[in-house]
ZAVOLO-5413 format. One record per atom (N, C-alpha, C): x, z, y. Coordinates in steps of 0.1 Angstrom, whole numbers, padded with zeros to 4 digits, always signed. Layout:
<atoms>
XZY ...
</atoms>
This chain:
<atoms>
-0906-0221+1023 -0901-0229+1012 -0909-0225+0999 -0914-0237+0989 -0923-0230+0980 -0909-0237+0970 -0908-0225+0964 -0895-0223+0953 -0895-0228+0944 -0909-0231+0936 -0911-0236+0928 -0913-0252+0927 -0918-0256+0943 -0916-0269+0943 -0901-0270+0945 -0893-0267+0943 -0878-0267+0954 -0871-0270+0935 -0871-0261+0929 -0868-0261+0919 -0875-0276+0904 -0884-0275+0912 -0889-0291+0900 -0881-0304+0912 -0879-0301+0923 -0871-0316+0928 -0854-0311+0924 -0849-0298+0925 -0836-0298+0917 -0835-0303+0898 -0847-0302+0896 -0848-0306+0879 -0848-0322+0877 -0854-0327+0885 -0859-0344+0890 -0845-0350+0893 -0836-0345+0901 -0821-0346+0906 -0815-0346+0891 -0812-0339+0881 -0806-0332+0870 -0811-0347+0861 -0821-0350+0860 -0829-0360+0853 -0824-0373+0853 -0825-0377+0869 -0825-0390+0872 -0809-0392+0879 -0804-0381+0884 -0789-0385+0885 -0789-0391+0900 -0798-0390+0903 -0804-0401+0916 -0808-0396+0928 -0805-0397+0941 -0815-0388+0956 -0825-0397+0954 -0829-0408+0954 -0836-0416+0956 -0845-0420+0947 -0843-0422+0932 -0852-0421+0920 -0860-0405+0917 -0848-0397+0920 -0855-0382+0920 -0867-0380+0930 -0865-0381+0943 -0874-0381+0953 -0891-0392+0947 -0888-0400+0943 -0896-0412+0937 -0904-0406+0924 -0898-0401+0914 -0905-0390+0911 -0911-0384+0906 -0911-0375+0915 -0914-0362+0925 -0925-0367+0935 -0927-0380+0937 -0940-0383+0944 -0937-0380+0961 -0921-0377+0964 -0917-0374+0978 -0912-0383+0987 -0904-0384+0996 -0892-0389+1004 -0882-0384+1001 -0877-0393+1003 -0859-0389+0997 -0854-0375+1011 -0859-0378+1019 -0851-0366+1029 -0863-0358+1027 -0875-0354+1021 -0881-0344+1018 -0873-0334+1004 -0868-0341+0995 -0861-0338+0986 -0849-0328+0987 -0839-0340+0996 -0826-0337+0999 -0830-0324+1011 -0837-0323+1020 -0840-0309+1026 -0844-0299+1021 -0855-0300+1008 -0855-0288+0998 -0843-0284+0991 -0835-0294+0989 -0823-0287+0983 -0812-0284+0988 -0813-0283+1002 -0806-0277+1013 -0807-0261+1021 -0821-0260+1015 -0827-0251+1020 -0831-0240+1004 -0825-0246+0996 -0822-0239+0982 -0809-0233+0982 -0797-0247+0992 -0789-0237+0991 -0787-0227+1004 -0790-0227+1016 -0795-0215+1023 -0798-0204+1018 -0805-0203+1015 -0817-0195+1005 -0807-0185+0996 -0800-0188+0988 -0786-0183+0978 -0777-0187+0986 -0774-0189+0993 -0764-0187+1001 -0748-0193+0989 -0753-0206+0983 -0737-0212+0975 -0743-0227+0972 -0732-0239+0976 -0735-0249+0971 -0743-0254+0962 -0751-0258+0962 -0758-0264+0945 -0751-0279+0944 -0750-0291+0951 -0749-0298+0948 -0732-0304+0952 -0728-0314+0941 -0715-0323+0952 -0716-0331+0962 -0714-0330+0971 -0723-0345+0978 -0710-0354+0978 -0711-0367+0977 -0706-0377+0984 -0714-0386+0987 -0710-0402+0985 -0719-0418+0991 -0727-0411+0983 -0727-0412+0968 -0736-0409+0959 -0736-0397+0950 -0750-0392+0940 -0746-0382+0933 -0738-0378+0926 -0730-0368+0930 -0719-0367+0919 -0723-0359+0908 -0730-0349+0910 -0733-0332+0903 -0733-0323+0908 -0733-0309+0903 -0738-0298+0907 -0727-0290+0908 -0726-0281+0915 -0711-0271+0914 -0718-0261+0904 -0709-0254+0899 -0709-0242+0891 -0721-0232+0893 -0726-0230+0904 -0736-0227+0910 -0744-0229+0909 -0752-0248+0912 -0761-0257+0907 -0763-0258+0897 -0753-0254+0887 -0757-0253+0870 -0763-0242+0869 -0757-0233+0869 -0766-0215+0869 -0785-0219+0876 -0783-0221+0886 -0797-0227+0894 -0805-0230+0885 -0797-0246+0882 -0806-0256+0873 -0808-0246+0861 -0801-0243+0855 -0808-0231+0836 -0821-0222+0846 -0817-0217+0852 -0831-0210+0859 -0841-0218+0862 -0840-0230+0870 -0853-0235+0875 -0857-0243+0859 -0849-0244+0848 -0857-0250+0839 -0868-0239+0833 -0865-0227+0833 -0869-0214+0824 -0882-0211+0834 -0877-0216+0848 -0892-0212+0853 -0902-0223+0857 -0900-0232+0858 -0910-0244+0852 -0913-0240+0838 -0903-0237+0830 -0916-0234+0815 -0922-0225+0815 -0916-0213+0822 -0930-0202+0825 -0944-0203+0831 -0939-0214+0841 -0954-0219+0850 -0959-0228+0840 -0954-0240+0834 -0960-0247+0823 -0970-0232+0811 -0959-0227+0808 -0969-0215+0792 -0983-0207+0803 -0982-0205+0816 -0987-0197+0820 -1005-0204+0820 -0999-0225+0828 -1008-0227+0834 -1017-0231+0819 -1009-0233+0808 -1019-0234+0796 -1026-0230+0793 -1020-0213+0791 -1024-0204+0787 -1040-0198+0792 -1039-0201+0805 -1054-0193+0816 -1061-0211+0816 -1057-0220+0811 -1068-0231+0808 -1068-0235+0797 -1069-0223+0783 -1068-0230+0771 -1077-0215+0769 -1086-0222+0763 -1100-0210+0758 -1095-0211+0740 -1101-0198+0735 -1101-0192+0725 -1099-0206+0709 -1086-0208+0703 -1089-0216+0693 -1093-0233+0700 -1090-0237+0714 -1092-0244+0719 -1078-0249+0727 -1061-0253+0720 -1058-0252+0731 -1054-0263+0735 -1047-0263+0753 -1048-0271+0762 -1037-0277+0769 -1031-0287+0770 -1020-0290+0779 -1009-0302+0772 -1002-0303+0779 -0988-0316+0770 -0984-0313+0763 -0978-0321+0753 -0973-0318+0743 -0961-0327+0742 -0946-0330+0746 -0939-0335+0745 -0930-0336+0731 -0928-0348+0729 -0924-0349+0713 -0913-0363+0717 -0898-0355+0714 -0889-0368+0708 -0890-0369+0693 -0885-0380+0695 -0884-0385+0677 -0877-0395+0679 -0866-0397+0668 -0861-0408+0664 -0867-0418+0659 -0859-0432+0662 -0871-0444+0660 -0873-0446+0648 -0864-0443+0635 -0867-0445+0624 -0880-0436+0619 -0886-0426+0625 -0897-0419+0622 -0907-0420+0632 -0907-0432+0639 -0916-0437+0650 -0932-0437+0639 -0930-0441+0633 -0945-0445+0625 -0952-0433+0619 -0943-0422+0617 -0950-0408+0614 -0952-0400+0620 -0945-0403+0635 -0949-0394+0648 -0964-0396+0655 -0961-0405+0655 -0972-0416+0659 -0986-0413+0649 -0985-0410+0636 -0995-0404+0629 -0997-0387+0631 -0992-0382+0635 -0992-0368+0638 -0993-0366+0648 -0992-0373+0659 -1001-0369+0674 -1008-0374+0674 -1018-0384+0666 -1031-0390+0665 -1043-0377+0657 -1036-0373+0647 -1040-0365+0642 -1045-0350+0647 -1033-0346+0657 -1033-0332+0663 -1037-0337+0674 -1040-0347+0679 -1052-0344+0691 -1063-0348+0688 -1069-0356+0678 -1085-0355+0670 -1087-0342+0668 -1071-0332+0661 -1078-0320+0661 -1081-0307+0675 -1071-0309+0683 -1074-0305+0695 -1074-0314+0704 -1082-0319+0715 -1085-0330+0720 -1078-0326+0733 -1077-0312+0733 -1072-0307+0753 -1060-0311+0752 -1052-0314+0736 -1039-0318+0739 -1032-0330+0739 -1024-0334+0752 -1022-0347+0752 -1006-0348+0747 -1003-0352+0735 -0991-0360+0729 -0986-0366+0737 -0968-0360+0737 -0963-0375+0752 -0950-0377+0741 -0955-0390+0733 -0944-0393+0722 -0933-0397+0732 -0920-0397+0728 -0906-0406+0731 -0903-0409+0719 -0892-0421+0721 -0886-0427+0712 -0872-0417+0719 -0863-0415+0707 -0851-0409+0715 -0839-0409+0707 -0827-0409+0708 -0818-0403+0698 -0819-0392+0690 -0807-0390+0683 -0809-0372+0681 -0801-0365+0691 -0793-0373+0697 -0781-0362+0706 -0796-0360+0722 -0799-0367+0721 -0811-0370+0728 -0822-0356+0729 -0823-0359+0713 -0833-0348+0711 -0830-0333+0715 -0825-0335+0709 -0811-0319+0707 -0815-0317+0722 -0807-0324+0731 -0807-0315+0743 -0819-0314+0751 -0829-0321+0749 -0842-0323+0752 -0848-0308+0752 -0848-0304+0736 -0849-0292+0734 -0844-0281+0739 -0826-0278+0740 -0819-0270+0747 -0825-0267+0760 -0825-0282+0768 -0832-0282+0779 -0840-0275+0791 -0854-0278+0774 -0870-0275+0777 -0873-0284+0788 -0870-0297+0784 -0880-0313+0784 -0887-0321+0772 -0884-0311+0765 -0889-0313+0753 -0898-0303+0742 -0911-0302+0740 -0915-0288+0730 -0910-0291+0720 -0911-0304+0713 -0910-0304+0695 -0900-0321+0694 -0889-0321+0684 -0888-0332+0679 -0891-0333+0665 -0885-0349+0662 -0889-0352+0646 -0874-0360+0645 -0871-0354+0636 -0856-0363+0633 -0848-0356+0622 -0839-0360+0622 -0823-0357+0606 -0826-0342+0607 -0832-0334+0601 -0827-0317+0604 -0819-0315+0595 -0808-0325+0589 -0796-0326+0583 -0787-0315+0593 -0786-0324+0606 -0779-0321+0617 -0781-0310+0623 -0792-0299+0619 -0793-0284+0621 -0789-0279+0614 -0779-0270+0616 -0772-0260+0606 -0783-0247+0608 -0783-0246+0595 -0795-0230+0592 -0782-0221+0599 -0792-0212+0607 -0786-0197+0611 -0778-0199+0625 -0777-0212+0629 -0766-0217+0640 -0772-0223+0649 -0769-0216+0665 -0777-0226+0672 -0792-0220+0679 -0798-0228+0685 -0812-0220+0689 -0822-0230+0686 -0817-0242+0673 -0832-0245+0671 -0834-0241+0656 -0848-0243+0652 -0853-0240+0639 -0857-0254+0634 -0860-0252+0621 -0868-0266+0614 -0879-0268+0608 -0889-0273+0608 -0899-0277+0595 -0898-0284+0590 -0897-0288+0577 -0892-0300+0571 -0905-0303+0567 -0902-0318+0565 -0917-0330+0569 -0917-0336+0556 -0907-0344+0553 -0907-0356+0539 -0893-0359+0541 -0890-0365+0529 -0875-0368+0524 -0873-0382+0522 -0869-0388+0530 -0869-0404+0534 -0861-0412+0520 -0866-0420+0516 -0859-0430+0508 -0858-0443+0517 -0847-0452+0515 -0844-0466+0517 -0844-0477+0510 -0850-0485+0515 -0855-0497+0511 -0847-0513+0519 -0850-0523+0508 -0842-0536+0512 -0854-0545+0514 -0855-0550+0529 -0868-0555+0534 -0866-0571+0536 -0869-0580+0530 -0863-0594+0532 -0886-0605+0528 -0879-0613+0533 -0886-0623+0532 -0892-0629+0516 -0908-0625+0511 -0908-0625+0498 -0906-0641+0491 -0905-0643+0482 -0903-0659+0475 -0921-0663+0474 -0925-0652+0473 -0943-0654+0473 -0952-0647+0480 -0959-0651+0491 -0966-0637+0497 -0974-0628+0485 -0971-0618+0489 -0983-0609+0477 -1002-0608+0486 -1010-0605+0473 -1018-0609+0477 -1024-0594+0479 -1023-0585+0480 -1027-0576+0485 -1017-0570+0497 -1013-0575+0508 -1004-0568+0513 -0983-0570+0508 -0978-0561+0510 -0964-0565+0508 -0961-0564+0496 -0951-0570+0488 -0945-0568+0475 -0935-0556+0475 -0935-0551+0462 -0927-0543+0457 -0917-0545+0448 -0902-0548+0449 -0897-0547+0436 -0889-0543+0429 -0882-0544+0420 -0871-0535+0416 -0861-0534+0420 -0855-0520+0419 -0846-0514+0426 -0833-0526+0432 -0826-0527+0441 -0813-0530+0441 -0804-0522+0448 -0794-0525+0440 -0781-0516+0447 -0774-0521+0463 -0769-0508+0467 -0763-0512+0481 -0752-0521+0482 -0746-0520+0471 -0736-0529+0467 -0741-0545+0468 -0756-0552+0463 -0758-0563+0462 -0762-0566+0477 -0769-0556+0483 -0779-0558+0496 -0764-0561+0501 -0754-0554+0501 -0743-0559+0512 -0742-0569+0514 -0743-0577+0504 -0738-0594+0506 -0747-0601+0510 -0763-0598+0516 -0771-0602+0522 -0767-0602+0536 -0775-0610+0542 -0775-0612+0559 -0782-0604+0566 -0778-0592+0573 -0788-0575+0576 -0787-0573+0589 -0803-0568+0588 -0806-0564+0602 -0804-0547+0599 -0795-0543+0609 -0794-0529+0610 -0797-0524+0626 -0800-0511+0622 -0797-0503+0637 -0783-0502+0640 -0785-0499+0656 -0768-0500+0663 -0759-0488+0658 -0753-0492+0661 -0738-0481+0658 -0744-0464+0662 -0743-0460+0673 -0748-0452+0679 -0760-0444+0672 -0771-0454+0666 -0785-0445+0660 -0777-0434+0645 -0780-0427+0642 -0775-0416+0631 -0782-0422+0618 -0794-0432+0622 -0802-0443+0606 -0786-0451+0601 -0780-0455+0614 -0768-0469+0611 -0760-0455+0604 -0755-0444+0609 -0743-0435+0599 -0746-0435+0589 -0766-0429+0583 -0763-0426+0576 -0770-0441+0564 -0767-0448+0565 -0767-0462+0561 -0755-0468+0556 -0745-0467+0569 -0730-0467+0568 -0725-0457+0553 -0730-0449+0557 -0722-0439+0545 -0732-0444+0533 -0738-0446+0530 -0744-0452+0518 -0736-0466+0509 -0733-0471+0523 -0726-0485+0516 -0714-0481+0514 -0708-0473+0525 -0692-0466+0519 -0691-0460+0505 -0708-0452+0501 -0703-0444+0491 -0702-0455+0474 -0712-0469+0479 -0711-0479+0467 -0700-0490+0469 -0689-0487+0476 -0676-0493+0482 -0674-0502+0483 -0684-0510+0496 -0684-0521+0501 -0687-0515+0520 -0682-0525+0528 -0682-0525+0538 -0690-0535+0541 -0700-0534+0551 -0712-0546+0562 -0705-0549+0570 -0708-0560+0573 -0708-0569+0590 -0722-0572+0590 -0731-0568+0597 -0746-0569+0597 -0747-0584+0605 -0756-0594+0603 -0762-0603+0608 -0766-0602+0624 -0776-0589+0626 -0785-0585+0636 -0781-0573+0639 -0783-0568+0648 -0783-0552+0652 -0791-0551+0663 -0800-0540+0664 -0811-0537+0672 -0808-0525+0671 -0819-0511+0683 -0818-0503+0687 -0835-0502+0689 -0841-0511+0683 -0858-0513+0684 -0859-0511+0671 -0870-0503+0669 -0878-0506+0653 -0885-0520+0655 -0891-0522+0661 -0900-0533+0664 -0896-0544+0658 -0882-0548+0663 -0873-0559+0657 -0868-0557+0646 -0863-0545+0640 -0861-0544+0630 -0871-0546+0617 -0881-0541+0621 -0895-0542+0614 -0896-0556+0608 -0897-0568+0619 -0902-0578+0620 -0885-0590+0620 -0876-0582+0616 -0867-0596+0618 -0866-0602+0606 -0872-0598+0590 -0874-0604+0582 -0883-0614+0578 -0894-0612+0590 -0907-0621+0587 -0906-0638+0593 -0905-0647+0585 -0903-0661+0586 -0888-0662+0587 -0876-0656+0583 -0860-0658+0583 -0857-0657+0572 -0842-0659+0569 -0835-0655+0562 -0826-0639+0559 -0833-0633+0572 -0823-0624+0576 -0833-0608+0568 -0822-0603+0560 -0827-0588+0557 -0825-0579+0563 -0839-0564+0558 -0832-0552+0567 -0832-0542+0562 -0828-0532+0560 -0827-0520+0554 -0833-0508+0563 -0844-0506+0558 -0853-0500+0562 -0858-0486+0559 -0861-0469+0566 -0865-0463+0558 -0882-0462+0553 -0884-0457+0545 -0900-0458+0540 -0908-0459+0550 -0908-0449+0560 -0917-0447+0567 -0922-0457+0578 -0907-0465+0579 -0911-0482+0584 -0921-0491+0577 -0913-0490+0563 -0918-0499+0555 -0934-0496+0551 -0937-0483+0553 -0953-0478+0553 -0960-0487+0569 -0952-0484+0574 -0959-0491+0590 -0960-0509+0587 -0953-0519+0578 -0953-0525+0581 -0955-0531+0564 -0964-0529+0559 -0970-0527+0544 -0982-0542+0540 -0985-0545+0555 -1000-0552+0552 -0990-0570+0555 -0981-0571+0551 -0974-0582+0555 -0971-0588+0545 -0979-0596+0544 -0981-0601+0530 -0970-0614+0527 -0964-0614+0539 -0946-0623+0535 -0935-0616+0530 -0937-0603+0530 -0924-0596+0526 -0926-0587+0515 -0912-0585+0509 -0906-0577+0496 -0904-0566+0504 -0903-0558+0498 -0893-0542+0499 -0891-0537+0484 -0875-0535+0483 -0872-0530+0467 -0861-0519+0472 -0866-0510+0465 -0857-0496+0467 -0842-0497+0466 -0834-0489+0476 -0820-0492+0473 -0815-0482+0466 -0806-0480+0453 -0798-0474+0447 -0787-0477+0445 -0781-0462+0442 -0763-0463+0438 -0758-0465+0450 -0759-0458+0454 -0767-0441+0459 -0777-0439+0460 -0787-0431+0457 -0797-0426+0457 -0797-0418+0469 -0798-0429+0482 -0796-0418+0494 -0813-0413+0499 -0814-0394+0500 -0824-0387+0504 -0821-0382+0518 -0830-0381+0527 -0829-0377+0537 -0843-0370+0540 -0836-0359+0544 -0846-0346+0550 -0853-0350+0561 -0863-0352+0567 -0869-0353+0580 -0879-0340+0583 -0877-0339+0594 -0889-0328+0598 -0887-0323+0614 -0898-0317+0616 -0895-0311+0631 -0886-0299+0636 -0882-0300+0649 -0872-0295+0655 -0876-0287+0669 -0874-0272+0668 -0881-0264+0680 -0874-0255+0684 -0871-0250+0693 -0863-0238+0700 -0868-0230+0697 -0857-0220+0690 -0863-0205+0685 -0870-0194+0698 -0876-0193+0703 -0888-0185+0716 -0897-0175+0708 -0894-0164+0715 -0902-0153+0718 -0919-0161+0715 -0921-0165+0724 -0931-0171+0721 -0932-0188+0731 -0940-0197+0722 -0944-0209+0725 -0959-0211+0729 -0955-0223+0737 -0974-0225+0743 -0984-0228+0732 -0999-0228+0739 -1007-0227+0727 -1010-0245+0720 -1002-0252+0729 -1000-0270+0723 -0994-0268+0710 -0978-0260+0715 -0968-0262+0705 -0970-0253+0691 -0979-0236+0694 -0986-0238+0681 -0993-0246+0674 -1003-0246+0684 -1013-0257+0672 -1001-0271+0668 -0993-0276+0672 -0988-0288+0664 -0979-0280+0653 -0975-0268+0651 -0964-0264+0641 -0976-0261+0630 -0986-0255+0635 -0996-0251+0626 -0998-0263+0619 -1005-0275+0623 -1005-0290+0617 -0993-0294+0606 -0980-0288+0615 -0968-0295+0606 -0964-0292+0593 -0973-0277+0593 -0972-0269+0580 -0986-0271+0568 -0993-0279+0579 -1011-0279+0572 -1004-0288+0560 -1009-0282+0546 -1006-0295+0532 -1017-0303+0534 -1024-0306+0540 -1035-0320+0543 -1026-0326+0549 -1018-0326+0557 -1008-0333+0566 -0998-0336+0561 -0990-0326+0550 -0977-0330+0547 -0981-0338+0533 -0992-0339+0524 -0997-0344+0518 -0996-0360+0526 -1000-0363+0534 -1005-0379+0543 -0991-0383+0549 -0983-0371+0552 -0968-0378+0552 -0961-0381+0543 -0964-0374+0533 -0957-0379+0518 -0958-0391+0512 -0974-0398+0516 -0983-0410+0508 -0971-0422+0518 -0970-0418+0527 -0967-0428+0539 -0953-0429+0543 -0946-0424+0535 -0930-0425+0536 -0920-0422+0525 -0911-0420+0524 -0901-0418+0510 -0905-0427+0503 -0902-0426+0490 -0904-0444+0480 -0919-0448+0477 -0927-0442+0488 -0944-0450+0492 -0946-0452+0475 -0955-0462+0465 -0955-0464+0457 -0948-0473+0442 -0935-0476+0450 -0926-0486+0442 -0923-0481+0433 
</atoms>
């Protein structure tokens, strides 16, 4: 039995919830799977799995297992970087969740940090934060980008780098295209946007809470028009409609050269939001995940995140 393959098809299982998608994969047969993890429990000599028709979960056992085989996949992952990543050169994946409302600044920082190391390949997700969070706990995850509202300093086993401080904006259909790109205009309050027809994120995303709490705090309640769980649509549900969206900067930087749309800052509240990345406090990290923290801290970088998100030039 090679233990290590035994333990990435119990991680695959843990993942996909599935004998059959786990096996699939893993690049196996489903009874090549399901016999490694029979012969894992042989091996330890205690249940790992519940069996019934279908997967149910792991016994008490199979959870202890699974924390181990995650800790040793990341040691074979730091190890196999480590002996193929030469001096100031380093080498390997680089997994990144991020929340969709910071899709457009992720997406510029692993463009960035692999022009500057090329051996490293960025593997963005789009993801929640509850998403994120355990992504990290995990170790399916090196780095996210999202609320580090939601990190409490001193608590917990992740840390933060804070990135830019998000402003919100009211994105609707302009009365005149502008001629260089999108229009800018003066401020409005959350109070007026209310009574507009809005595209929001879903209930569920922490953009819709903390959006929600914005309009609570100028004491008006939304029924939104649209709800999505896509930036994409959200981006784009103002262009040729009636329909507005409330957007943070870093969207509205992504979606700047559209020369049919307004964006005017929302006030009363003056809602600020911290963004930045999110990493499990470790002894030590691979040589990907330094070089991207080193990046996160470069002021050429946090300089070009600045230009490109919070109240952009309005």
């Amino acid at each position: 039995m090679n233990l290590l393959v035994s333990m990435r098809y119990l991680v695959a299982l843990d993942e996909h919830k599935h004998f059959a998608r786990a096996a699939q994969a893993c690049f196996v047969t489903q009874p090549a799977l399901s016999n490694a993890i029979r012969a894992l429990e042989e091996e330890f000599g205690s249940p790992i799995v519940k069996r019934g028709r279908t997967f149910v979960g792991f016994t008490p056992e199979g959870d202890r297992l699974l924390q181990s085989a995650r800790r040793m996949l990341r040691e074979e992952q730091l190890l196999k970087q480590d002996l193929s990543s030469v001096t100031g050169q380093p080498h390997g994946r680089l997994g990144i969740g991020v929340v969709p409302s910071a899709e457009p600044m992720a997406a510029r920082f692993a463009a960035m940090l692999q022009a500057r190391h090329p051996g490293i390949m960025p593997v963005v997700r789009s993801m929640s934060s509850q998403e994120i969070e355990e992504g990290l706990e995990q170790l399916t995850l090196d780095l996210g980008l999202g609320f580090i509202e939601r990190v409490r300093p001193g608590v917990g086993k992740l840390q933060t780098v804070p990135q830019y401080t998000e402003h919100y904006f009211l994105v609707r259909k302009a009365a005149q295209p502008g001629e260089q790109g999108m229009r800018f205009g003066a401020p409005m309050s959350w109070q007026e946007a209310a009574t507009l027809p809005l595209c929001l994120m879903t209930p569920e995303m922490h953009n819709r809470a903390i959006v929600n709490g914005a309009f609570a705090q100028a004491g008006v309640k939304v029924q939104p028009a649209l709800e999505t769980n896509s930036l994409l649509t959200l981006a784009l549900s103002a262009v040729g409609s009636a329909i507005c969206a409330v957007m943070p900067g870093a969207l509205v930087g992504a979606v700047r050269a559209y020369h049919e749309l307004e964006a005017r800052p929302l006030t009363g509240p003056d809602v600020q939001t911290p963004i930045g990345f999110m990493v499990q406090t470790a002894e030590r990290h691979s040589r990907p995940l330094e070089a991207a923290l080193t990046l996160a801290q470069d002021a050429a970088w946090l300089r070009h995140a600045a230009a490109h998100s919070g109240l952009l030039h309005a």
